[in-house]
C-alpha positions in Angstrom: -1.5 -22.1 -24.9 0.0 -23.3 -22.1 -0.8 -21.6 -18.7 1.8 -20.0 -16.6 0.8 -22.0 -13.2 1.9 -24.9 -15.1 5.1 -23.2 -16.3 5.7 -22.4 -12.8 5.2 -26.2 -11.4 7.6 -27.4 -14.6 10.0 -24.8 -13.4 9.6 -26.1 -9.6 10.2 -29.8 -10.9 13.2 -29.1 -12.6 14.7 -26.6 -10.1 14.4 -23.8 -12.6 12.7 -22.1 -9.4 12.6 -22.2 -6.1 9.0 -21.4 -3.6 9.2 -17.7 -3.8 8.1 -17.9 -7.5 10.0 -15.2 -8.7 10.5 -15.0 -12.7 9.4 -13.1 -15.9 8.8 -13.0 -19.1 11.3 -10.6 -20.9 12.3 -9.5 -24.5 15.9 -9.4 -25.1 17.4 -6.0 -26.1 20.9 -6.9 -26.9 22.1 -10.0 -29.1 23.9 -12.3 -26.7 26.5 -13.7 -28.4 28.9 -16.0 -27.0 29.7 -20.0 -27.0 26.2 -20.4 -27.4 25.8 -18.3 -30.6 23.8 -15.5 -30.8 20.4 -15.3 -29.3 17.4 -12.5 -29.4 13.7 -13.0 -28.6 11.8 -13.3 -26.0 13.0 -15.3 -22.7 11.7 -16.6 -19.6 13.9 -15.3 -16.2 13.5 -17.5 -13.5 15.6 -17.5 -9.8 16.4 -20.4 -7.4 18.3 -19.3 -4.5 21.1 -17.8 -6.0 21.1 -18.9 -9.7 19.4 -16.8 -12.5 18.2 -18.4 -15.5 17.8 -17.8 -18.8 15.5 -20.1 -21.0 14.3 -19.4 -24.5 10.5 -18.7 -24.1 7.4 -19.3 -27.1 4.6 -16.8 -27.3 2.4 -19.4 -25.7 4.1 -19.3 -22.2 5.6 -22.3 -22.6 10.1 -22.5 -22.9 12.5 -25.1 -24.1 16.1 -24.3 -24.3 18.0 -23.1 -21.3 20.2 -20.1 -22.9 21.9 -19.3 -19.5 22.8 -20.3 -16.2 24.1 -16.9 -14.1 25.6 -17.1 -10.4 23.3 -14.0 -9.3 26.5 -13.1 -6.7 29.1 -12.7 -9.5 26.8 -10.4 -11.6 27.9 -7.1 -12.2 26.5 -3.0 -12.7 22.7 -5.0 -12.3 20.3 -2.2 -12.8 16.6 -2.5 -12.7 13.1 -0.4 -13.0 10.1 -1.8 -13.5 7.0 0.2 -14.4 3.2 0.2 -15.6 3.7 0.1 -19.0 6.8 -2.3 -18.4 10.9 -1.9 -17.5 14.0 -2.9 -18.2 16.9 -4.9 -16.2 20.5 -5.1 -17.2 23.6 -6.9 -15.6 27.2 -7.6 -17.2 28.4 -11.2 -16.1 31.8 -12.6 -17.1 32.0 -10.1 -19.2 29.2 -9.6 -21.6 26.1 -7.3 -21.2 22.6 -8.7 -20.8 20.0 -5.9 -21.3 16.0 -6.9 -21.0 12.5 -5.2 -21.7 10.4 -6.5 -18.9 6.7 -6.6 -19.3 4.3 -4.0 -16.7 4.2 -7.0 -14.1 7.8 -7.0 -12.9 8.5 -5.5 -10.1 8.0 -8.7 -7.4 11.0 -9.7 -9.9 12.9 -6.3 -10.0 12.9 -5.9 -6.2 14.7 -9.1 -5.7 17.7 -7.4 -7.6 17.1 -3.8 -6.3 16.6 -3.4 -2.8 
């Protein structure tokens, strides 16, 4: 199991994330499809600046694969609620929908987005 302070410094140290440490473990509710076929699972969200990504995450914290790399200024209809027993977040971006379940702990993430 790999803990999620270590995540976060891996993140830092490959500029997956910048010092405000905002990121989230989702679950994918849509199939993505696209150049980089089609993807479902769960996903870790992480910001820098103004760059969203999206990396494949494992059940032990840990992530590999980065799915998607999203100019946070050029997203679209972005629509977020997070909640106690978890949320959702949603954006289109050049043209195809992303749609997340987000876990209870989100909303230092949400708020970024909805202000």
């Amino acid at each position: 199991m790999m803990k999620v302070k270590n995540v976060i410094e891996d993140l830092k140290d490959k500029k997956f994330i910048d010092e405000n440490e905002i990121y989230v473990y989702a679950s994918l509710k849509n199939i993505i499809g696209g150049a980089i076929g089609s993807i479902r699972g769960l996903v870790l969200l992480s910001i820098n600046e103004n760059i969203l990504y999206i990396h494949h995450a494992n059940i032990d914290n840990s992530y590999d694969e980065r799915w998607a790399k999203i100019y946070i200024p050029n997203m679209k209809n972005i629509q977020g609620k997070a909640g106690l027993f978890g949320g959702k977040f949603s954006f289109n971006y050049e043209g195809q929908e992303y749609k997340f379940k987000l876990p209870s702990k989100a909303g230092k993430f949400v708020d970024f987005f909805v202000k």
